[in-house]
Structure formats: C-alpha cells, structure tokens
N, C-alpha and C positions, 0 to 999 in steps of 0.2 A: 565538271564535278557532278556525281548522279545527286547528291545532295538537294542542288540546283533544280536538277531537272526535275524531281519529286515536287520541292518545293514550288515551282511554277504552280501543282497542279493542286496545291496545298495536301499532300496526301503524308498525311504525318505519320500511318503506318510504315509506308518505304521510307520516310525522311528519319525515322529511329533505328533504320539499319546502319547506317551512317553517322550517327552520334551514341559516342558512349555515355554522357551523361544525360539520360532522355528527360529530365524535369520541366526543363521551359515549354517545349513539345506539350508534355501532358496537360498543363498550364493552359498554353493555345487550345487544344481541345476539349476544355474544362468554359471556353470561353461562351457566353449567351449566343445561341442559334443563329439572330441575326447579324452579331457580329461577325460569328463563323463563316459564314454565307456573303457576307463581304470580304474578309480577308481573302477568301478563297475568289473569288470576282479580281481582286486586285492581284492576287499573285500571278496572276497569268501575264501581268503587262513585267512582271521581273525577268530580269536579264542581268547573267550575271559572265563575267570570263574571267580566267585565273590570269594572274601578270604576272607572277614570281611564286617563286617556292624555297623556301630554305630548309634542309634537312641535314637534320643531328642524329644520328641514332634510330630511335623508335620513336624519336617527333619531330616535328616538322613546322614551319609557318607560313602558311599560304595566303598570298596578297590575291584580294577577288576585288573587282571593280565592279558595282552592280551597280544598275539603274532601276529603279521601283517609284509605283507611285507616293507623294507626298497628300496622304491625304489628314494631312493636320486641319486644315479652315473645316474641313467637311466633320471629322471627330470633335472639333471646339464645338462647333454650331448641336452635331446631336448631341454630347453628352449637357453642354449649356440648355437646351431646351429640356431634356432630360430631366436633369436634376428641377428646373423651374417648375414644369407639370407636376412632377411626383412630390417637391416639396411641398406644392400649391394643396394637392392632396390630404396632404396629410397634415398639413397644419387645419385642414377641415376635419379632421380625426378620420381620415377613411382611412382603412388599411389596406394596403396593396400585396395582395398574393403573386407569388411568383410570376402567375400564367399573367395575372394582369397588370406587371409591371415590362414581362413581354412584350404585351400585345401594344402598352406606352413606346414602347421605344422600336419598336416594326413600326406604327404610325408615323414615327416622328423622323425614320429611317427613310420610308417611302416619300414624305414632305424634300427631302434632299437628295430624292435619288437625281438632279440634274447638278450635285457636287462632285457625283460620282468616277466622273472621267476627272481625274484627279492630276495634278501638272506631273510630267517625271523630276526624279531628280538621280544625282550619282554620287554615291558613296564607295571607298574605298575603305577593304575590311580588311583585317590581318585576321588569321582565323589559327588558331591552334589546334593542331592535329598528331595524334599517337597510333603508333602498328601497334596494334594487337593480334594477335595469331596469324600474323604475318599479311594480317587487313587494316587498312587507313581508316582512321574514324576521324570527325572530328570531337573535342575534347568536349564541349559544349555548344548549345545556344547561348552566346553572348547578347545583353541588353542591345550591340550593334544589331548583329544580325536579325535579333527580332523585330526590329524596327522595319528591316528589312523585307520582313514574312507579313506583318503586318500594315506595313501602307504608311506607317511612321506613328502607330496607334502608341506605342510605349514612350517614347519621346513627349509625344504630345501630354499623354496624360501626365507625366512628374512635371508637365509645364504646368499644367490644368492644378494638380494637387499643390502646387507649390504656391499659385496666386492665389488660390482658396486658404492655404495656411497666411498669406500676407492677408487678404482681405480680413480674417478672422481676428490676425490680432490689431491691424487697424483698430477695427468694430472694437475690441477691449480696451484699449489704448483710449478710444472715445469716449466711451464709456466710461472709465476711470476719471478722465479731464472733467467730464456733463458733472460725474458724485460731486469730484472737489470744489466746482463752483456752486455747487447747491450747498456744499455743505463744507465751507473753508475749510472746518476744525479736522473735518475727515482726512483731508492731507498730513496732518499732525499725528494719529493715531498708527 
C-alpha cells in the first residue's frame, strides 16, 4: 500500500493523497517539533503487508499486519518527567513560554534518547477504504493506525490521561475523608 510506504518516511504530504478524511494527519503535523522528529525516527522501523481484502462496491476492508516500534516506557518516562519539571516551575510562579517549554522537553528527550530503539511489536489493523473517482483511499486515520505512525504515542497517552484522572480523584476522595475526620459534623451537612 503507497500509504505505507509514505508513512515509513512520515511524509504526511503524500500520506493525504491516500486518505480522504485528512484530520488525524493534520493533528500529527500540528504535533511539538520534537515529538515530530521522533515519530518520524520511528516510522522508519514500520513495516506493514496487506493479508486480505474484502471488497463491496466503492469500499473495501483491508487487513494489514504491521510491526512498529512500541515506544510506550520511553513516552511514559518523557512526558512523566515532563509534566514533573514544568509543574515544579510553575508552582514557583515562572511562566513557561512556548519556546521554553520546548527547549524542557528536547532536554528531557535527549536525557532518553538510549529508550529510543524502542522493542517492536505487531498489530493487525482492519482499515477501511472507499473508490473515489475510480482511486482507493483510505476512509481515515484510525486511533489504531495512529498508534501505528506514532510508535504507540496515542495508546500511551489515554493510558497516561486516564491514571492522572484516577490519581486525581483518589487525591479528592482523600481529601474529603482528612475534612470529615477533622470535622465529623461535615459528613452531616
């Protein structure tokens, strides 16, 4: 699939000849410099080959077996130190401008570039695909596939945001318990 082949080289201008819904793409190139600059490091070790195809009409579903790298430990550890630094920041009241919440997270990139040969691993994607003017596109970038383009960066992160939602209501949940025992009658009200 030339989809594929683009995407090795992360070149998301030929990867939007090949999808007709181009939002997750813009998204991806919308992404901080050096994240970009890794994705693109990692998509090269992607490898993907079609196993099946099923075609109805003007659509289609194409089974692709890819193997890409899994770089979750490596995402957990930068955006964990990440967010650590910049919080540490600014509970000192600095304010962090763009450039130099950058220049935080290239330091803290380069601290881990020996994560960076990243383990493989293999996913099988079902991919939905429609002719349009008598040319195959695919329908979207699926949450799968981007996982895929990315090194497993989207995965990771709804892992990331979901323990930071438990941790947070933990911390409220505690919080609540500390009031009531300081203050019995508070449970009543």
């Amino acid at each position: 699939m030339h989809f594929f082949e683009s995407a090795r080289m992360l070149d998301l201008e030929k990867m939007t000849l090949f999808v007709q819904d181009n939002s997750a793409l813009s998204s991806l190139k919308a992404q901080q410099k050096e994240w970009f600059s890794f994705f693109v490091m990692q998509a090269e070790r992607i490898s993907c080959e079609i196993k099946d195809a099923t075609l109805s009409g003007d659509t289609a579903e194409v089974t692709a077996r890819c193997i890409f790298p899994d770089s979750s430990k490596l995402i957990q550890e930068v955006i964990t130190d990440y967010f650590v630094e910049t919080y540490s920041l600014s509970r000192k009241g600095i304010h962090l401008s763009p450039e130099k919440a950058d220049e935080i997270l290239s330091g803290i990139m380069d601290n881990h570039k020996s994560l960076f040969d990243s383990p493989l691993i293999e996913r099988t994607l079902k991919i939905a695909c429609i002719r349009e003017k008598g040319k195959w596109l695919i329908n979207s970038v699926t949450p799968e596939m981007g996982n895929v383009l990315t090194a497993n960066f989207i995965e990771t992160m709804s892992t990331l945001r979901q323990t930071m939602v438990e941790m947070l209501m933990l911390e409220e949940q505690g919080r609540k318990e500390k009031e009531n025992t300081e203050d019995p009658g508070a449970a009543r009200k």
